[in-house]
C-alpha positions in Angstrom: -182.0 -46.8 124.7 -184.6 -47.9 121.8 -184.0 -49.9 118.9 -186.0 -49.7 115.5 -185.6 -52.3 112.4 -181.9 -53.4 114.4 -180.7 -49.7 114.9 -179.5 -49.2 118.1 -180.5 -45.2 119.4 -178.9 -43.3 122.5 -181.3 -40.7 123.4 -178.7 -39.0 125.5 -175.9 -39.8 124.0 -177.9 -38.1 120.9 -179.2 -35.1 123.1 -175.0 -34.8 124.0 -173.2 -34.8 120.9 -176.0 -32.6 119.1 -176.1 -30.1 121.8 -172.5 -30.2 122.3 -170.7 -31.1 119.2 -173.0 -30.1 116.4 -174.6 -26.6 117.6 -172.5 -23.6 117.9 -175.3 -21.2 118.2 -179.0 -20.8 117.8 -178.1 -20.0 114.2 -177.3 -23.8 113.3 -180.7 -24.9 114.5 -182.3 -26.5 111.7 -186.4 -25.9 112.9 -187.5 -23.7 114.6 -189.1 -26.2 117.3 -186.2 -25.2 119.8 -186.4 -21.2 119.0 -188.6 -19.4 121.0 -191.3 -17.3 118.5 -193.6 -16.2 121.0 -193.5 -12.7 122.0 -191.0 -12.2 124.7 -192.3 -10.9 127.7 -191.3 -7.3 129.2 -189.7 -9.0 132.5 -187.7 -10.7 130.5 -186.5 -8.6 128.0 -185.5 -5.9 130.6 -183.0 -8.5 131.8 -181.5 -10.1 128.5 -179.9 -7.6 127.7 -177.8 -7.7 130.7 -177.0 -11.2 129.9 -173.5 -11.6 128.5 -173.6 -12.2 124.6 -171.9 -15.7 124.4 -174.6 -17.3 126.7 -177.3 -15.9 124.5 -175.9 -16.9 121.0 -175.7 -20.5 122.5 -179.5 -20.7 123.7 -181.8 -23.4 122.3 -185.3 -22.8 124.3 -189.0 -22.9 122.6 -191.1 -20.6 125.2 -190.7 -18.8 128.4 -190.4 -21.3 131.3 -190.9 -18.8 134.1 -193.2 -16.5 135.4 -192.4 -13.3 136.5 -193.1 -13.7 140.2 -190.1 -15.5 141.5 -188.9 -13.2 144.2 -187.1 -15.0 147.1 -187.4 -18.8 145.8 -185.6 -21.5 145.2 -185.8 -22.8 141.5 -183.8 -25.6 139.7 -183.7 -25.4 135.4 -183.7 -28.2 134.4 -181.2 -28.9 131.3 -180.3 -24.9 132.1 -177.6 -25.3 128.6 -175.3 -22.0 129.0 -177.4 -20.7 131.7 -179.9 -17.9 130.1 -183.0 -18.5 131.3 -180.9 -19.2 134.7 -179.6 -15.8 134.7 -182.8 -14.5 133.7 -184.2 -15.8 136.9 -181.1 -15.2 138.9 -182.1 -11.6 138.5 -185.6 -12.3 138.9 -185.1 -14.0 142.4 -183.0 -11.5 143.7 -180.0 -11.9 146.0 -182.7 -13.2 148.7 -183.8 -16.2 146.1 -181.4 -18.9 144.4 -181.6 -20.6 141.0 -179.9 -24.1 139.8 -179.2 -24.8 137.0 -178.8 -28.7 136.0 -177.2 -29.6 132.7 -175.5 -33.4 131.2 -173.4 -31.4 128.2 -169.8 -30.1 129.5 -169.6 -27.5 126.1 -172.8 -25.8 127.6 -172.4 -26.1 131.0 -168.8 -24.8 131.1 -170.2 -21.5 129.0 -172.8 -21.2 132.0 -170.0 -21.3 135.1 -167.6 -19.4 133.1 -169.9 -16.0 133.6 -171.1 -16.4 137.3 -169.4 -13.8 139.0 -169.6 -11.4 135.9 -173.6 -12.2 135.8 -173.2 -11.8 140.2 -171.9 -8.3 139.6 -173.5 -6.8 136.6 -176.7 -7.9 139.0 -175.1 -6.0 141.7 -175.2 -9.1 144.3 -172.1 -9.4 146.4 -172.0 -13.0 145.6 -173.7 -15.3 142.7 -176.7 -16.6 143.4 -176.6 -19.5 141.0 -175.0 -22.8 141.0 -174.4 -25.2 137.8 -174.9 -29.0 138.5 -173.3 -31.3 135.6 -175.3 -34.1 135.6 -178.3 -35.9 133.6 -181.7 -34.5 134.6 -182.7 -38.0 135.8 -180.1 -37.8 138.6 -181.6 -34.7 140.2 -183.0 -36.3 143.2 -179.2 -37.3 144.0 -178.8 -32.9 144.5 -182.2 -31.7 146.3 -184.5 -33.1 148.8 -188.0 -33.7 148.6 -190.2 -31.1 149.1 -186.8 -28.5 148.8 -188.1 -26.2 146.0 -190.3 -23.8 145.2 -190.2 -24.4 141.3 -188.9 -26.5 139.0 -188.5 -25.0 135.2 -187.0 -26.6 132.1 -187.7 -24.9 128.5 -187.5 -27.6 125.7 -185.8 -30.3 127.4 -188.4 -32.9 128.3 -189.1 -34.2 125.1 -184.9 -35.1 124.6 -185.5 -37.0 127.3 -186.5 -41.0 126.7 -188.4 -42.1 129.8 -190.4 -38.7 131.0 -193.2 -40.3 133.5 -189.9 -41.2 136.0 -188.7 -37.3 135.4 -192.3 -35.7 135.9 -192.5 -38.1 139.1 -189.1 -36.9 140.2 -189.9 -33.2 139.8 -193.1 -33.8 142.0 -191.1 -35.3 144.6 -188.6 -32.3 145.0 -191.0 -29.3 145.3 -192.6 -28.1 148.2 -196.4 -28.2 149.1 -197.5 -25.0 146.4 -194.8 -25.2 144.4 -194.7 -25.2 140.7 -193.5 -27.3 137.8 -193.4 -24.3 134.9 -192.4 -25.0 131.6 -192.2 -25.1 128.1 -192.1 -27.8 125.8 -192.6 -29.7 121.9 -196.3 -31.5 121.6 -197.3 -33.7 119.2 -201.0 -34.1 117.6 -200.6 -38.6 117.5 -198.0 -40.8 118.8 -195.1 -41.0 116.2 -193.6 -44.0 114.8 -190.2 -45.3 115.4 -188.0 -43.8 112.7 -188.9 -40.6 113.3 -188.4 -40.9 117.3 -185.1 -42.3 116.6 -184.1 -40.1 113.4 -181.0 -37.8 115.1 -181.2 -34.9 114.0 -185.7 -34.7 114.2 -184.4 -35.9 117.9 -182.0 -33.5 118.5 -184.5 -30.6 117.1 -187.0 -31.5 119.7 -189.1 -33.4 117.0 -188.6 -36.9 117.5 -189.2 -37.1 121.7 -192.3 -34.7 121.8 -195.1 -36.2 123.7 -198.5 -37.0 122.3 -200.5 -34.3 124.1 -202.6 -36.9 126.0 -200.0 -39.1 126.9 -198.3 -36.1 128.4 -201.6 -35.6 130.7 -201.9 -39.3 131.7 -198.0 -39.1 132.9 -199.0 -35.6 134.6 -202.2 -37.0 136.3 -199.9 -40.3 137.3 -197.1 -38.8 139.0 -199.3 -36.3 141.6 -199.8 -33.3 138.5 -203.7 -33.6 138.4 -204.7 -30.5 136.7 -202.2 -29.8 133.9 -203.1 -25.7 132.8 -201.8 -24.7 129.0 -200.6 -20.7 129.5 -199.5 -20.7 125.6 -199.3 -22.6 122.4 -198.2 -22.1 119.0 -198.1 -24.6 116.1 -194.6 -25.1 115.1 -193.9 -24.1 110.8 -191.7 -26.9 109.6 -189.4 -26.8 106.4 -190.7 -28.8 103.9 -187.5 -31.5 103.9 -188.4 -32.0 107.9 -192.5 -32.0 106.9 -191.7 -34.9 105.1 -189.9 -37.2 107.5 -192.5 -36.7 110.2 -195.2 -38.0 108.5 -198.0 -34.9 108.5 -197.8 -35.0 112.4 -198.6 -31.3 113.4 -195.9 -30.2 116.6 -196.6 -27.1 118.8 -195.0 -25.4 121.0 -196.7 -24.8 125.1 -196.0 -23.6 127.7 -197.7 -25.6 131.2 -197.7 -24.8 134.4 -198.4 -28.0 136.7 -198.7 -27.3 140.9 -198.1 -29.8 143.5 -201.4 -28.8 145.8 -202.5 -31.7 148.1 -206.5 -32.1 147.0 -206.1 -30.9 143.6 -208.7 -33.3 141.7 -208.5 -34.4 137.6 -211.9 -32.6 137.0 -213.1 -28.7 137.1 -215.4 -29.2 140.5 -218.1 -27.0 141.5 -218.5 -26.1 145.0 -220.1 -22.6 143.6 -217.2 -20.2 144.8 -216.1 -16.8 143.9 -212.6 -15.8 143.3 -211.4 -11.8 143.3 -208.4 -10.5 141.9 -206.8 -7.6 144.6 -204.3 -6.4 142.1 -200.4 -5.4 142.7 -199.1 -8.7 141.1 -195.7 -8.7 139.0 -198.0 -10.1 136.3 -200.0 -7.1 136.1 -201.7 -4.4 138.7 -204.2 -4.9 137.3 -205.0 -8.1 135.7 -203.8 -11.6 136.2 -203.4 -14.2 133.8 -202.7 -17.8 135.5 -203.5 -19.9 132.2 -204.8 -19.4 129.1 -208.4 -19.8 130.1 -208.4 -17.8 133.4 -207.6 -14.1 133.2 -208.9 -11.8 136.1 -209.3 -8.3 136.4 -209.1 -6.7 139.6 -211.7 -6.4 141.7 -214.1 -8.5 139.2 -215.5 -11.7 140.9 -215.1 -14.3 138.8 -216.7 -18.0 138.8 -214.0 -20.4 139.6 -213.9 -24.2 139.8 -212.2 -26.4 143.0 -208.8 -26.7 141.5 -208.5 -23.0 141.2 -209.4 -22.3 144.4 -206.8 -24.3 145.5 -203.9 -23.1 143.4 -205.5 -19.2 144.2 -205.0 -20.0 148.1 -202.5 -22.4 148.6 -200.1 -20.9 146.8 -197.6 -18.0 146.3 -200.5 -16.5 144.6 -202.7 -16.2 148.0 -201.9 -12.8 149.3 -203.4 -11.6 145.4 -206.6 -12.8 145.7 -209.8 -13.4 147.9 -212.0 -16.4 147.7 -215.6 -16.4 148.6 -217.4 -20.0 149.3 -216.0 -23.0 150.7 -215.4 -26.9 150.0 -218.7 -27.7 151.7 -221.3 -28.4 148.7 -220.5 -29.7 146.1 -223.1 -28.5 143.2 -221.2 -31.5 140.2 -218.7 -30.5 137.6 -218.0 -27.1 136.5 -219.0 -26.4 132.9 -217.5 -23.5 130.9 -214.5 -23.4 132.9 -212.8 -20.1 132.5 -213.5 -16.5 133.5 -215.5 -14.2 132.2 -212.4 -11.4 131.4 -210.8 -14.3 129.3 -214.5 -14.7 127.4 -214.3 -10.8 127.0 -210.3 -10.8 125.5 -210.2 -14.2 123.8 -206.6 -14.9 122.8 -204.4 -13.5 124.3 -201.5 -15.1 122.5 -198.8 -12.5 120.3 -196.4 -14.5 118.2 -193.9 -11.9 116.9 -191.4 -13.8 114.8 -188.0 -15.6 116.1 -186.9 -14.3 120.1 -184.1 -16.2 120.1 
């Protein structure tokens, strides 16, 4: 709970009644910080439209918080709201894999349970792969174990939340050596003042909580997160009424993908290895994207730093890639750090108007 100039503000209580009172639908959004502009990937759109129409209309996300490669694992969605990017990954799991989806706001979460079974069956799975927790996304370590998940997602949530170092620390905690915190989220260019991080409805809109870009990669680096990689950004267009309680901050929207790799170090390390691209991942056959700096095509060696090495091998991402070169030398920090097919593309983001 914070207080500015004697007002008393609830960042949950906030988060609730906006979320479950104030929004019907997408349509009532007032920004479009909490609307996802980016172009919608293929894997995904292949499976919205199986999703049933009253969990879209209710959906509030800024990016695509998952990858396409979720075959077979456990996830949690953190602050899941009706469940679409749940279902999305239910699908995307398969009936082998299982996605749950955690949620504090009763209007969304009952929307979410109400279409299991008809979600199970237009899937064709004999039984529904997803369960809906109500709870605040601080309680989660009361539902999984440590080291119990493969990945952890949320899209847009974070920044509603008011202490986010004890969350990060908490999603750490819960996944599995290799697994993966994927998400998206509102960013800030400076730290923001009090009445705008308490104003309800910049709050609500995923305005007022975003983090400061480096404070969100001190908390990262804190909690076990070491090597935070951006996979996609876009600076967020503002209506002029909002521009002018915020001050001339500048808010994006980004997608990160943080691992939990035992060795992983804060720096791009040289120990003068080669990394190679086999093809036949769900990303592409052949080229692989894992952030926005490192895209390789198959079959070209590529330069890579310490860090990538580890999240090439020690991850789900091993059988798609052979590494040349060990930990053995060290040859000082890696300058340039990227690969050469990313020099080659540049870019490589597509923002295509409103995908809510």
């Amino acid at each position: 709970m914070s207080e500015s100039k004697g007002r008393t503000f609830d960042a949950k209580e906030n988060a609730r009644e906006y979320y479950g009172k104030e929004l019907t639908a997408t349509s009532d959004l007032r920004t479009t910080a909490c609307c996802t502009t980016e172009s919608i990937p293929a894997y995904v759109k292949e499976v919205l439209v199986e999703i049933h129409a009253e969990v879209l209309t209710k959906y509030y996300g800024c990016g695509t918080a998952f990858p396409p490669d979720l075959h077979g694992l456990r996830v949690l969605d953190l602050g899941c709201g009706t469940g679409r990017d749940s279902y999305v990954m239910s699908k995307l799991v398969g009936p082998e894999g299982f996605v749950f989806g955690l949620d504090m706001t009763t209007e969304q979460i009952d929307v979410a349970r109400r279409h299991q079974q008809h979600m199970a069956e237009k899937f064709g799975y004999d039984r529904s792969n997803v369960k809906f927790v109500q709870d605040v996304i601080e309680n989660m370590d009361q539902h999984f174990e440590a080291d119990s998940l493969d990945m952890v997602t949320s899209n847009c949530v974070i920044n509603l939340l008011e202490d986010k170092e004890p969350v990060l620390a908490k999603v750490h905690r819960l996944l599995r050596q290799g697994g993966e915190f994927y998400f998206s989220d509102v960013y800030v260019d400076r730290r923001l003042p009090d009445d705008v991080k308490i104003h309800p409805m910049l709050h609500g809109e995923c305005l007022g909580g975003a983090l400061y870009d480096g404070d969100f990669e001190r908390m990262a680096r804190n909690v076990g997160f070491p090597d935070p990689r951006l996979v996609s950004s876009r600076v967020i267009d503002l209506e002029p009424e909002v521009e002018a309680l915020v001050n001339n901050a500048v808010f994006t929207s980004r997608t990160y993908r943080l691992w939990k790799i035992e060795g992983m170090e804060e720096t791009c390390e040289d120990f003068g290895q080669v990394a190679i691209y086999n093809g036949g991942h769900p990303e592409g056959k052949d080229r692989y994207t894992l952030d926005k700096e490192h895209v390789f095509d198959r079959g070209r060696p590529e330069r890579v730093c310490g860090n990538t090495v580890k999240v090439l091998t020690e991850s789900r991402l091993a059988p798609f890639f052979t590494v040349h070169g060990d930990f053995s030398t060290h040859y000082g920090l890696f300058t340039g750090c990227g690969t050469e097919a990313f020099n080659r593309l540049g870019s490589n983001d597509d923002d295509a108007g409103c995908g809510c």
